[in-house]
C-alpha positions, 0 to 999 in steps of 0.5 A: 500500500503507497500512502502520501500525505496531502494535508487538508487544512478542514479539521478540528478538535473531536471535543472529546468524542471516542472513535468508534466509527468507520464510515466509507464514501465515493468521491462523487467528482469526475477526477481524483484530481478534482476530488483532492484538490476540494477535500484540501481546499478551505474554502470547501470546507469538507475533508476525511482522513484519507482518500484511496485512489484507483491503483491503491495510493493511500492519501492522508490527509488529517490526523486520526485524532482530528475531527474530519468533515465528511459525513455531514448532517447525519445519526446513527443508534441516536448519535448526531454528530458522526465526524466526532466519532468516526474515521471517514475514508473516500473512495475514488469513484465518480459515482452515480453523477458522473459514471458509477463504475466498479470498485478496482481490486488494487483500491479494495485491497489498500483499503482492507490494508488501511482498515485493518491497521484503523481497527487496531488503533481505535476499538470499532464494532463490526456494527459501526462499519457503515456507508455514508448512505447509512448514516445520511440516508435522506441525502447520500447514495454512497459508497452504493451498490457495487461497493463490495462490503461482503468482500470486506466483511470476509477480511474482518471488515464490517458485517454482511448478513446471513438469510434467516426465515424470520419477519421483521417491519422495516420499523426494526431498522431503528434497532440497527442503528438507522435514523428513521426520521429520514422517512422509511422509503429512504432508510429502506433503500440505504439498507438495500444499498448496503446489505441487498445491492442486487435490488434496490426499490425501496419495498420492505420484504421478507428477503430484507426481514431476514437479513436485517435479524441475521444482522441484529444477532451479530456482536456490539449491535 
């Protein structure tokens, strides 16, 4: 894993906070060069800790034990303030806006090696593992459907779910963690982007009720 650093000038002091979260985001702009440039620019006012590109440079940008400004307005299990208690990583990707293409496997491969090294710093919960459409449904799609969390979940990596034959209302989304004030329609579809990427419609059914208690009876939820 090639790392550089690149500081970016938007942080400020967690105020306190632990960390205890992990949230992965796309880049959403047409170039890496683009998306570098804003996440180090102060006017933007936006910033994570790191960005890994394409080929698997890892660029640093603020300081674990600084409050990065990637997840915006934003709850999870009732917490507001995500930045204070999360490490935020971008992932070079156009996103849904300008070509939303396929994870490359040498960036999927540095990012294990980046979160597997986070992991050992800061005691995350599998649970705690989550997309930027998790904490922010009502605003955000990424890092979507064709990031590959089962492939991250298989190294250690956040939670994938197992199908049990149980039936849960999409109302149960509350107990995982996901903020239901952003409408259920809209924290269903954040749920399916996550766990259930090969259909994305936004209708609660028995397929999603059985991965969201395979989810429930995982450790730290």
């Amino acid at each position: 894993m090639r790392r550089v650093d690149m500081p970016s000038p938007n942080h400020d002091d967690r105020g306190g906070a632990a960390v205890d979260m992990l949230v992965l985001h796309y880049t959403g702009m047409e170039t890496a060069k683009a998306a570098l440039e804003k996440l180090c620019d102060p006017s933007a006012k936006v910033s994570a800790h790191y960005t890994v590109d394409e080929d698997g440079t890892v660029y640093a940008h603020v300081p674990e034990a600084r409050r990065a400004w990637h997840a915006g307005v934003s709850a999870w299990a009732g917490a507001t303030d995500i930045n204070a208690r999360s490490i935020g990583i971008e992932l070079v990707n156009p996103g849904h806006e300008f070509g939303y293409r396929d994870f490359p496997d040498a960036q999927i491969a540095a990012l294990i090696t980046l979160c597997h090294g986070i992991l050992l710093r800061h005691p995350i919960a599998s649970a705690r593992i989550l997309g930027h459409s998790d904490v922010a449904p009502a605003r955000k799609e990424d890092p979507g459907e064709r990031f590959p969390w089962e492939r991250l979940a298989r190294a250690g990596i956040g939670l994938w779910p197992a199908s049990l034959d149980v039936n849960l209302g999409p109302e149960a989304l509350g107990r995982f963690g996901y903020d239901l004030g952003a409408g259920l329609e809209k924290t269903v579809i954040a749920f399916q982007r996550h766990f259930r990427p090969q259909k994305i419609d936004g209708v609660w059914d028995r397929d999603c009720a059985r991965l969201l208690a395979s989810l429930l009876t995982a450790p730290g939820v």
